[in-house]
C-alpha positions in Angstrom: 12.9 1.4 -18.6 11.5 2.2 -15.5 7.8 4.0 -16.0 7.2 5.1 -12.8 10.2 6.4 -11.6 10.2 8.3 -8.4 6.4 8.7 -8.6 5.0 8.2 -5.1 2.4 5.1 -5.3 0.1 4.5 -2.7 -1.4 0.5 -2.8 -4.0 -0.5 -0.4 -4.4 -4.4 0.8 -0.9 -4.5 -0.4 0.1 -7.1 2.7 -0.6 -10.1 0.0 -1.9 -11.0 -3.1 -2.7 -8.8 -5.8 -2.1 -5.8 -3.7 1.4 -7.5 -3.0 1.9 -7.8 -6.5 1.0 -4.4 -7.6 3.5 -2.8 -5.3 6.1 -5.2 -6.7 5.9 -4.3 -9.5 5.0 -0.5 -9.1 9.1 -1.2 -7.3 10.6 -3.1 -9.7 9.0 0.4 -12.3 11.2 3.0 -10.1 7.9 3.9 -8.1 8.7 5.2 -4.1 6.0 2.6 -3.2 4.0 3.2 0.0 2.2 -0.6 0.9 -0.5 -0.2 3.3 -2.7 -3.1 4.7 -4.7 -3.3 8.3 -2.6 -6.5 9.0 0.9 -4.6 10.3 2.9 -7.8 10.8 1.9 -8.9 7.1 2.0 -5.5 5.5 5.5 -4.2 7.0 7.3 -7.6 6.2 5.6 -7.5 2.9 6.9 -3.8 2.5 10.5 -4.5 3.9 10.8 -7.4 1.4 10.1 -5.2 -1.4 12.3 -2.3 0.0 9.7 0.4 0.4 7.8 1.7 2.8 4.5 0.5 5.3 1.9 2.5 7.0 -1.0 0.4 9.0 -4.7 1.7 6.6 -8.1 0.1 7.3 -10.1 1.6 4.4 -13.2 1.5 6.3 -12.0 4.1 8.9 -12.1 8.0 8.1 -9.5 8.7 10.5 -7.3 6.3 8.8 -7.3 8.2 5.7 -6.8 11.4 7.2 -3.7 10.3 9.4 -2.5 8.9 5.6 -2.7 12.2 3.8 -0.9 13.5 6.5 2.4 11.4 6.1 1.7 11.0 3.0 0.0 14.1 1.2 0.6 14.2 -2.7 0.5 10.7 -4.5 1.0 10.4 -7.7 -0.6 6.7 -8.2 -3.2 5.6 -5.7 -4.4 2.0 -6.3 -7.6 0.5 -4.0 -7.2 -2.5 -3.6 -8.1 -3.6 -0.3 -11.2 -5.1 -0.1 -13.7 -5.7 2.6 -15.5 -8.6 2.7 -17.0 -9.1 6.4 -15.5 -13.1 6.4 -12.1 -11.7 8.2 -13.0 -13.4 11.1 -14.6 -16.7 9.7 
């Protein structure tokens, strides 16, 4: 049975991990997945691997958000996952 079918999820920090996971699985349930990451190499290969769809989000930027609620403006599942840790660089 597929849960989620054609419910529109949004998962942040999706490129890898847990997000990558999520959004999986969030696929495998019928969901029209939307994986969003700040790394756009990792995130849209992640997202095309899947089947579903990319769109660049750094969760620390305003402007981010608002360009995503303009592509993407009703969601019916929205998981944060993306976390910010300040050791990107290091």
């Amino acid at each position: 049975m597929q849960r989620l079918n054609n419910k529109t999820c949004v998962v942040t920090g999706a490129a890898r991990g847990i997000g990558r996971a999520i959004a999986a699985r969030f696929h495998d349930e019928g969901a029209i997945v939307i994986v969003t990451d700040i790394d756009e190499a990792v995130g849209a290969a992640t997202a095309a691997k899947i089947g579903c769809r990319f769109e660049r989000l750094d969760v620390r930027e305003e402007g981010d958000w608002s360009r995503l609620a303009g592509v993407i403006p009703v969601a019916d599942v929205m998981v944060n996952n993306a976390g910010v840790t300040g050791f990107e660089a290091g």
